[in-house]
Structure formats: structure tokens, C-alpha cells
C-alpha positions as CSV (number, residue, x, y, z in Angstrom):
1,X,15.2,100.6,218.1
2,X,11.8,102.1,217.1
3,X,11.7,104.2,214.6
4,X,10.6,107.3,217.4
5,X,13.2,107.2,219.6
6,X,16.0,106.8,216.8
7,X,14.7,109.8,215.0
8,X,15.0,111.7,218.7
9,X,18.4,110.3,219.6
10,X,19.9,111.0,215.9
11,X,18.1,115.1,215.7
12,X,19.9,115.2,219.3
13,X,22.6,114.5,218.4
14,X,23.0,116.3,215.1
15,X,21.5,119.7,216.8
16,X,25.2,119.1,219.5
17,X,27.6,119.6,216.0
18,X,29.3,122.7,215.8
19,X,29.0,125.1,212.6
20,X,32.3,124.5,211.9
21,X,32.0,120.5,212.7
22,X,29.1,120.6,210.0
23,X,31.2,122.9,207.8
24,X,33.8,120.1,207.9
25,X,32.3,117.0,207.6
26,X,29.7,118.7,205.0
27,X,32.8,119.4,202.7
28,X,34.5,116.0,202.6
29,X,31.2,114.5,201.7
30,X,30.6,116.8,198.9
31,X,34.0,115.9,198.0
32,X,33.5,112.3,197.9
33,X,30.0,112.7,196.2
34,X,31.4,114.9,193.4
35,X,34.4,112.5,192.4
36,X,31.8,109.7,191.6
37,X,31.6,108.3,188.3
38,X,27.3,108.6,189.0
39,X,27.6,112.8,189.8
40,X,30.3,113.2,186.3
41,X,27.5,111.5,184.2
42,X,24.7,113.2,185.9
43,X,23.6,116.1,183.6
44,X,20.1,116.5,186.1
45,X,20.9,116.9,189.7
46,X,18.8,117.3,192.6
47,X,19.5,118.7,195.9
48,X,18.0,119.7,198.9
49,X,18.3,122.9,201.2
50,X,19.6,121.7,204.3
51,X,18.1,122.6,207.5
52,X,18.7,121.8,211.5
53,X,22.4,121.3,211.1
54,X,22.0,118.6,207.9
55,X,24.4,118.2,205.5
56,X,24.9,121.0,203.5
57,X,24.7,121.0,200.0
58,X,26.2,124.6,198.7
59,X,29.8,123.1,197.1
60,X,27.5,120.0,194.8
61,X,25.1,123.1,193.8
62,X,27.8,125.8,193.1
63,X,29.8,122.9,191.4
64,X,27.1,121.1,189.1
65,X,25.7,124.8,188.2
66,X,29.1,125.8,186.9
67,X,29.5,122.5,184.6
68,X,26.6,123.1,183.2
69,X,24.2,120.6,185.0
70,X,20.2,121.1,185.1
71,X,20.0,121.9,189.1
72,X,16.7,121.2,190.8
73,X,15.2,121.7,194.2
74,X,12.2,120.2,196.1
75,X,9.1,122.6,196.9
76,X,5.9,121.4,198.9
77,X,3.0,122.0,197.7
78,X,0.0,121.2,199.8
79,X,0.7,117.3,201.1
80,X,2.9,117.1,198.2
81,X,6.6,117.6,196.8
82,X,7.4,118.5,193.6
83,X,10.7,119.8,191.9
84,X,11.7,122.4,190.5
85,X,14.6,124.1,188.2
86,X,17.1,126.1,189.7
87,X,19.3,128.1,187.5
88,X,21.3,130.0,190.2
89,X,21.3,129.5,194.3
90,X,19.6,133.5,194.9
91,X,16.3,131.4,193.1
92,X,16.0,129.9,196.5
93,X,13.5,131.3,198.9
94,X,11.8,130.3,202.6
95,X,9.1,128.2,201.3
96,X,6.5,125.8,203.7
97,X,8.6,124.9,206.7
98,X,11.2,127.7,206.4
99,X,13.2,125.3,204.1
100,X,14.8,127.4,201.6
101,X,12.7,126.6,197.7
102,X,12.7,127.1,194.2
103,X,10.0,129.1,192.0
104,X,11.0,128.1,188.9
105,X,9.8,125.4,186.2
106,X,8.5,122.2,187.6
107,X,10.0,119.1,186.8
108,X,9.0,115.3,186.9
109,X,11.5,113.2,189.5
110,X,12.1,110.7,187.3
111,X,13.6,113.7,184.8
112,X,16.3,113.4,187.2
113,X,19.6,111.3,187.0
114,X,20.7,112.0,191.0
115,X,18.5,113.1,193.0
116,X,20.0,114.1,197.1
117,X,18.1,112.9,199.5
118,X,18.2,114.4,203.4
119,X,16.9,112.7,206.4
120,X,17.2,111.7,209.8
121,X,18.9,108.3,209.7
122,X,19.7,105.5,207.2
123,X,21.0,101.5,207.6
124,X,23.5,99.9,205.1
125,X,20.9,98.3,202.9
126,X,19.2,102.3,202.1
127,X,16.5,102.2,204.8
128,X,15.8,105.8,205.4
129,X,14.0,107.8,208.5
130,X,12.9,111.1,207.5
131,X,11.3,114.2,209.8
132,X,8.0,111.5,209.6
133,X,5.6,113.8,207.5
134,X,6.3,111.3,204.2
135,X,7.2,114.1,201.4
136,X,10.2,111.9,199.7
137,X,8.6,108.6,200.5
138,X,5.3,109.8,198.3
139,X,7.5,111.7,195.9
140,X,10.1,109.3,195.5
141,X,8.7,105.9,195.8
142,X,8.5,104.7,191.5
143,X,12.3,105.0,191.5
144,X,13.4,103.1,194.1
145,X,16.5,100.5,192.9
146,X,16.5,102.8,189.6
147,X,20.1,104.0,191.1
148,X,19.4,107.8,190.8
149,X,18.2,107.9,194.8
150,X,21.4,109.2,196.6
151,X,21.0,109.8,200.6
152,X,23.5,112.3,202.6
153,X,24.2,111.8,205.8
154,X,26.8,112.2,208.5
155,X,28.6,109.0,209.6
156,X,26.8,108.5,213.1
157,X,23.4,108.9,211.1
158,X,24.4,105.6,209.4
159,X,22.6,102.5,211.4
160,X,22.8,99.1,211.9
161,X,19.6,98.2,211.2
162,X,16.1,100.5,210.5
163,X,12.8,98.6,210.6
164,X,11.6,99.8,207.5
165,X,8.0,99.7,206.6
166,X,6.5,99.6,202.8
167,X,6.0,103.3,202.2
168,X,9.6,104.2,203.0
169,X,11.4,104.8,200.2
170,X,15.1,103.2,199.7
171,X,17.9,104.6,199.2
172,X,20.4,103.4,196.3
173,X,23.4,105.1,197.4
174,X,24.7,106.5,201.0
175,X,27.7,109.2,200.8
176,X,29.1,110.1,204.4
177,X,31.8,112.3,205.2
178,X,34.1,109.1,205.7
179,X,32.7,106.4,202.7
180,X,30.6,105.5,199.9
181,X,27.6,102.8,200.4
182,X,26.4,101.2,197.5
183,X,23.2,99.6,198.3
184,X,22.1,97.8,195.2
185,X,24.0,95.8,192.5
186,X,22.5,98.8,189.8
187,X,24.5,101.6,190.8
């Protein structure tokens, strides 16, 4: 399926959940994410602000901040994304997009040991199709198969197949509300 009209079908369908369906399915996935032997060694975590019914990430924040972790979020800046440190959730504001962002200290990516990734869909073997405007791919693209890129995503936004293209970075690791995919032998 082109990459178009799966990115249409999959927002559709994700705009038709229910608060509390995404409040569900949101929770076991955090769940499953934060009894991983990769999140209990992270001591750098990053996250994303969900938007348009995506998973949310509130419990992993909330959780990671209270154990101590270095929490960071993505900002955009101009045509690119950069993170930043987050030392408690009210540090968020609506940045570019509405998304909620960080002000705080920058940070390189590949300072971090997890970083969350959102998108749109993903196949078993870490393809990812974002909102199409690149931000991750550009930002994230040196640490792919490093094992620290970690995608979110409800169980019908996991694929068959994506037709993925060189700029699109992989994933290493998909965590739905119903299973763990590891994607490469590193992780």
C-alpha cells in the first residue's frame, strides 16, 4: 500500500478511538515498556508529547522522573528537531505545531539511551511512517540499529509490510499495547 494512503487509512482510524480506548491501551503499553530490562538500565529517556489521539506518554514520564532518570523532549526549531531536558512535566509548553515542548537545556540524541518515538504506522522489521514532514528521520538517522530507537504505537498501527525509502529512519524496538517487537539482534 503506498505510503499516502496508509498514512490516511491509519490517522482515520486512530482519530475513531475513544479517550478512554486511548487511555486504555496507552496504559498497558507503558506498562509493558516500563518492565523492560532496556527502560530499568536507561538513566536518559526520551519521550514525545502525544498529539491526535497517539499514544500517550504521561505514566513513562511521571515514572522515569521519579527514579531519577534524565527526561527529554523533542522541540523544532526551524526545519529541525532538537532535544531538550525536562526536569518536571509543567516545563512543557505549545511549541511549533501545538505539540506540547521543552525550554530547557539542549541535548545531543545520541546523549540518550531510549529515545520514544511516535508516528503514523510501523512494519515488524522497524519501518516507520511518520506525519511526512521528516523531523525524526533527519534527527534520528546516525542511531539507527544502535538499540536506543524505541517506536510506540497501538496494535492496528503495526503493518505487514512498509515500503521504506533511505531517509526513513528504523526503528529498533516496537512496544504495543498487546507485545514487544524486537527488530534487531542488538537490543
Amino acid at each position: 500500500m503506498p505510503k499516502r494512503t496508509l498514512r490516511t487509512a491509519t490517522l482515520a482510524r486512530r482519530r475513531e478511538l475513544t479517550p478512554y480506548l486511548v487511555a486504555c491501551h496507552s496504559l498497558a503499553l507503558q506498562r509493558l515498556f516500563l518492565a523492560l530490562p532496556e527502560y530499568r538500565q536507561a538513566q536518559v529517556l526520551a519521550l514525545y508529547s502525544p498529539i491526535h489521539h497517539e499514544v500517550e506518554t504521561a505514566t513513562v514520564a511521571t515514572r522515569a522522573l521519579a527514579e531519577g532518570k534524565t527526561l527529554l523532549y523533542p522541540a523544532v526549531v526551524g526545519s529541525e528537531m532538537e532535544f531538550r531536558r525536562v526536569r518536571h512535566l509543567d516545563d512543557l509548553v505549545p511549541g511549533r505545531f501545538g505539540i506540547l515542548e521543552p525550554k530547557g537545556e539542549v541535548w545531543e540524541a545520541r546523549q540518550a539511551d531510549l529515545i520514544v518515538v511516535p508516528g503514523v504506522a510501523f512494519d515488524c522489521s522497524g519501518r516507520r511512517i511518520g506525519y511526512g514532514k521528516g523531523f525524526y528521520d533527519k534527527a534520528l538517522h546516525r542511531l539507527e540499529g544502535s538499540g536506543r530507537l524505541v517506536a510506540f504505537c497501538y496494535q492496528f498501527q503495526l503493518v505487514e509490510e512498509i515500503a521504506g525509502e533511505p531517509h526513513d529512519v528504523t526503528m529498533d524496538l516496537i512496544v504495543t499495547e498487546e507485545q514487544v517487537v524486537r527488530v534487531h539482534n542488538n537490543i
